[in-house]
N, C-alpha and C positions, 0 to 999 in steps of 0.2 A: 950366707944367711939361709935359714931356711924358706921362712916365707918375709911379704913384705911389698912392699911397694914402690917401685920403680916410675920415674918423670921426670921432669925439668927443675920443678920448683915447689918444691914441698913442704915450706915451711910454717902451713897451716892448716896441716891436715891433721882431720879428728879421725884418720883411721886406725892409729894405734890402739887410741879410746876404744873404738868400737869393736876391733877384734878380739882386745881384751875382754870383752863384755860377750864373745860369743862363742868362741872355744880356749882351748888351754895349749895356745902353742904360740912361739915367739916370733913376732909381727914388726919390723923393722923397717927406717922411712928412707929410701936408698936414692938420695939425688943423683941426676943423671947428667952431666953434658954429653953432648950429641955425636961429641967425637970419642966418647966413651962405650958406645950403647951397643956396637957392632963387637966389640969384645967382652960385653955383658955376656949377650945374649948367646955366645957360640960355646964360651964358658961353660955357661949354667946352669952353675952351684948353688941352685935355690931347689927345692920340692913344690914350690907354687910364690906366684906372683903374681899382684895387681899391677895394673899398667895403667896412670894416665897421662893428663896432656903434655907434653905433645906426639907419645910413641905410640897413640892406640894402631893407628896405619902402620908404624914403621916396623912393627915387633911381626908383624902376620907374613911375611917373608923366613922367618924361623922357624914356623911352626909346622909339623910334618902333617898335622891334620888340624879342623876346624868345624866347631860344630856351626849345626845350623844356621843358628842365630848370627854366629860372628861372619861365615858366609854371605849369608843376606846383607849385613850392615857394612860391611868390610872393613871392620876394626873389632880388634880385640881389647879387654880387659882384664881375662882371666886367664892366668899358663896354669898348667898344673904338668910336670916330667913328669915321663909315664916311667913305668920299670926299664923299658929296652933304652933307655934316655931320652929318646923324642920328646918332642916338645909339642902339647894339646891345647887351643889358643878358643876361648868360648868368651861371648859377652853377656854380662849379666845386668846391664845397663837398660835393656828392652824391659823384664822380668820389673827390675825396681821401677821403672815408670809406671806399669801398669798396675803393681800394689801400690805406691804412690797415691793416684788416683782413685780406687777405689777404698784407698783406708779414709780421704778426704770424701768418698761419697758423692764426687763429679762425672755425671755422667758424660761421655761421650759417642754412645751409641746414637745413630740419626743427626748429632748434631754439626754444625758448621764448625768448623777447626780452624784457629788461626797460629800458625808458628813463628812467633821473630828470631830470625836468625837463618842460616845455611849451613852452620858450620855439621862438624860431626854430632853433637845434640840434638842437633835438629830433627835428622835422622834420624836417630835413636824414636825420638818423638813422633815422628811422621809413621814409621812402623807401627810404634804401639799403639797409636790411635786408628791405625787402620785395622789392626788386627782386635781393638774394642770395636768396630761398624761404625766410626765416623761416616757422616754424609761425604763431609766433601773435606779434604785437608788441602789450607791453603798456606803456601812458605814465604814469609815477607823477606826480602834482601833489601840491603840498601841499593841496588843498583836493580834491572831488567826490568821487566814489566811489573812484576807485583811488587813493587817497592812501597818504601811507607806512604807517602802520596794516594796512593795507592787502595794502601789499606783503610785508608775513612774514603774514598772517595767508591770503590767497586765492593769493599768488603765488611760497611757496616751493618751486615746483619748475620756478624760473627757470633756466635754463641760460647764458646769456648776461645778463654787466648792462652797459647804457652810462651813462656822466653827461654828461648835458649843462647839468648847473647849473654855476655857479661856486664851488661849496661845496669849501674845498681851494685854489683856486687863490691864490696871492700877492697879497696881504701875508697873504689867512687861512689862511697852511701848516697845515699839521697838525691840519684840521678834515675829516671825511669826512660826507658825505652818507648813508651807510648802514653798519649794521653786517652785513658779509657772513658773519659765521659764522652769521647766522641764516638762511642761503640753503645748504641744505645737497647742492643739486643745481645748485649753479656749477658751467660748465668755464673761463667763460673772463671778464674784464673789460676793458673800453676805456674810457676818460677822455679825453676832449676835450681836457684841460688841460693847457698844456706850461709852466704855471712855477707851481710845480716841476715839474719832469721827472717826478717820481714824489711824486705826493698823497701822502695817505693812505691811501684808497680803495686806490691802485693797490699799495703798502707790506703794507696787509695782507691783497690779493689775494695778492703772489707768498710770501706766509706760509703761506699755505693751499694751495699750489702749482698757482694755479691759473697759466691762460695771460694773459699782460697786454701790454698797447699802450697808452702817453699820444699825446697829439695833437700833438706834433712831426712825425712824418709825415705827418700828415694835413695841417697848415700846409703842408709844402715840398711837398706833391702837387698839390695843390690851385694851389698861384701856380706850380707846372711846367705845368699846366693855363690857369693866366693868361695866361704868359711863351708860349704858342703861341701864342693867340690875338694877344698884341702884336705879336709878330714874323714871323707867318704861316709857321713852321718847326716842324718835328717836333722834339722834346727827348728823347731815351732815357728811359724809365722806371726805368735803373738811376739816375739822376743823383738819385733820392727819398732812396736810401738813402744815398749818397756825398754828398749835402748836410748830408741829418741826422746826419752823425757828423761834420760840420764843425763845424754849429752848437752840437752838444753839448761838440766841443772849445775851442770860444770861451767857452762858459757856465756849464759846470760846474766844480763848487770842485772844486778839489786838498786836500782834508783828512788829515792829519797825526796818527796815535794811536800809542800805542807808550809804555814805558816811563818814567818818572820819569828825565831824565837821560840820555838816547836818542841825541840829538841833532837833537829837532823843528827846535827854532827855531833853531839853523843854518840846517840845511837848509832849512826854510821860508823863511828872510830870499835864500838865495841859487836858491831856484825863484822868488822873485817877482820876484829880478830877471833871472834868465836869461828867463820867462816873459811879464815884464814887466807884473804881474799886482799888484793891490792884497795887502799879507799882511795877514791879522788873525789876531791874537794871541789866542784866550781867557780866558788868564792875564791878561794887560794891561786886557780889557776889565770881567774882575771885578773885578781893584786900583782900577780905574778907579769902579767901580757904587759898592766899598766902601769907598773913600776909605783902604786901607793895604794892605801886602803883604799876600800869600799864608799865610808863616810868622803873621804876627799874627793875621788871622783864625783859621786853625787853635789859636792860645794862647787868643786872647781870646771869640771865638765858636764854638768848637767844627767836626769835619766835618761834620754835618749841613748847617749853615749854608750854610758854603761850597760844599757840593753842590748848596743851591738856586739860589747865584749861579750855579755851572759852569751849570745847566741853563740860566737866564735867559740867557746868556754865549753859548749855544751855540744855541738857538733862533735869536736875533738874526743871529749869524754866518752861520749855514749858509743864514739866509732869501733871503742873497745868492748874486750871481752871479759865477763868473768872477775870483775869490779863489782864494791859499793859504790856508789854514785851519789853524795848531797846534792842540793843543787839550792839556790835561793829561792827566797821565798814569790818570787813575781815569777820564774821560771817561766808558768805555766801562761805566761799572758800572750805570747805568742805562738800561732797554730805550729810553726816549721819547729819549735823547740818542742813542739810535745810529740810529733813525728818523731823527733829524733831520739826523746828517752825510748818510746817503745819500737825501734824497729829493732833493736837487739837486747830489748831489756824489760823486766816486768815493775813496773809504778807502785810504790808505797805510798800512800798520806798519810803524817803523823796529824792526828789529831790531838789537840789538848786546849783546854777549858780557855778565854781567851787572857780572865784574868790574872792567868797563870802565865802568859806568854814574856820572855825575856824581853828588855828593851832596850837596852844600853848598846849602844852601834849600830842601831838599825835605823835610818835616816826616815822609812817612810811607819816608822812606829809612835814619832812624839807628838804629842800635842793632842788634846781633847778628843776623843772619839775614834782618834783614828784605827787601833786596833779593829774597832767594830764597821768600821767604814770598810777598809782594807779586805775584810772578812765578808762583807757582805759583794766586794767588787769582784771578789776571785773564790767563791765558793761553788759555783758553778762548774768554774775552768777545772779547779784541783779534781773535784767530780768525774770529769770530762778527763782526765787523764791518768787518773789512779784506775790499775787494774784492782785492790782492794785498801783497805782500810784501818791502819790500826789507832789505837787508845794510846797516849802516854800518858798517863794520869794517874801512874802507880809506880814503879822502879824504874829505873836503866832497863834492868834486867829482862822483867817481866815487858817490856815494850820488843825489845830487842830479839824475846824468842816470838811473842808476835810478828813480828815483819820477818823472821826467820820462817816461819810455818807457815804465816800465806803466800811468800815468795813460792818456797816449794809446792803448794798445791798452786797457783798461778802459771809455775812454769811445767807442773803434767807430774802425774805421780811415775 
């Protein structure tokens, strides 16, 4: 290969994506076991190569020289063979953290630092905050003296937190590393982590309102930094921000809430295929878990029941990428289910007139008033968890490019 990306486990990396997006040469995802890596590297046969976990340490033994940056941190991310063959090992890891930061507008200069984790991110992080004039940077471990314990008992009057664990990130959505309401002098949070888009960590930062940034830009900053070094060409700085709203429009679900009888799953069946985009069904996938309709459940097991399934249903669903997403019309009645549409996805409400709304199969649609009862108990919640708004009160069609066009301004031009 020529260029490309060399690690352990790469079967969910958006870095083809991105290099695509940022010069014109062929960028390939080269899984590595460990007992392969020492005749990778004495080989080759690549012009430049990303490195990540777990060989950022073990590649820097190859390398005949090392810049700076990869010196100080002592791991590499970026080779690039020079002409005489040698091999030149720089990290560009420092670099995207600190555009990271400063494209989210967090300051760190004078402020109190706090990092979770030890590992090699941390690092990365402990530098680039030192080199913004952090006051103080503090490293939380789960063991020694500054352990979590630790950090609410000596270090609540943290002002900045980073995570550099993987606590949160995919398949373990919806797990946080820390509870930040007990840090009562936050301004501001950063997460390393870009899937999900938005942890938890980062979820119940912008609750508390504080300032937040995932590591998406930090990824597309960082290989804008690579992609120089490959091509020996300057790359604008804006291309960080007009990548990352690409790759958030490739990634992120389209999710569907709104009324009993709305018309989700139309519209959802005809955005996945205008979009050309996998649809899951919620509804389908609980008849699915509980082996009968919707209507029977509600007879024979009661709502309760079925709102543990909706939740199981919708965990599952949303953990994905790059999906339409329905979901039923109560979706929205529990706070952890509305967590879960947005931490990797942007909310649609279909709106439509009520008495236009379907009713046949919908258990909590019959009898006197109820539409309007219903409407008035969860217009609030839908509110509360639509990032925008559209109308169905005209075509399929003309609904369907609506929630196609606020999707994409929702998810960054």
């Amino acid at each position: 290969m020529e260029y490309g990306l060399i690690g352990e486990k790469l079967v969910h990396s958006y870095s083809p994506q991105i290099h695509a997006l940022l010069a014109d040469y062929d960028y390939v995802l080269c899984p590595l076991p460990k007992e392969q890596l020492h005749a990778f590297m004495t080989n080759a046969s690549f012009k430049g190569i990303n490195v990540t976990i777990p060989y950022k340490k073990d590649v820097v033994p190859y390398c005949s020289a090392l810049s700076e940056d990869a010196k100080e941190i002592g791991s590499v991310n970026t080779i690039i063979k020079r002409p005489d063959g040698t091999l030149f090992g720089h990290n560009t890891d420092i670099a995207g953290f600190i555009n990271m930061l400063q494209h989210a507008g967090i300051k760190a200069a004078g402020k109190k630092a706090v990092i979770l984790g030890s590992g090699g991110t941390s690092l990365t992080a402990s530098i680039a905050l030192k080199r913004l004039k952090a006051k103080e940077v503090v490293v939380i471990s789960r063991s020694g003296e500054n352990n979590y314990a630790a950090l609410y008992e000596k270090h609540r009057d943290a002002q900045l937190l980073v995570n550099t664990t993987p606590v949160g990130m995919y398949p373990g959505n919806g797990q946080s590393p820390a509870d930040l309401s007990r840090l009562p002098h936050l301004e501001s949070v950063a997460d390393v982590i870009y899937n999900p888009e938005k942890t938890a960590l980062i979820l119940q930062a912008e609750m508390l309102g504080l300032k937040t940034v995932s590591g998406l830009y930090m990824l597309v900053s960082q290989a804008r930094k690579a992609a120089e070094m490959f091509t020996g060409q300057s790359i604008p700085e804006e291309k960080d921000a007009a990548i990352t709203a690409v790759i958030k429009r490739q990634t992120l679900n389209l999710v569907l809430i709104g009324m009993p009888g709305c018309g989700k799953t139309t519209i959802g069946q005809a955005l996945a295929e205008k979009m050309n985009r996998p649809l899951v069904d919620t509804d389908k996938l609980i008849e699915e878990k509980a082996g009968k309709t919707i209507p029977q459940i509600f007879a024979q097991d009661g709502e309760d029941y079925f709102r543990s399934l909706e939740t199981q249903a919708l965990r599952e669903a949303c953990a994905m990428q790059g999906c339409v997403i329905t979901t039923g019309g109560g979706a929205v009645l529990k706070e952890e289910n509305r967590l879960a549409m947005c931490q990797n996805g942007r909310v649609c409400l279909v709106q439509r007139p009520l008495e236009l709304l379907a009713r046949d199969g919908r258990p909590l649609s019959q009898g006197d008033h109820a539409i309007e009862n219903l409407w008035n108990q969860r217009k609030a919640l839908y509110e509360l968890a639509a990032d925008y708004v559209i109308e169905n009160n005209d075509t399929v069609a003309a609904a369907t490019n609506a929630a196609m066009e606020g999707f994409y301004e929702a998810a960054g031009h």
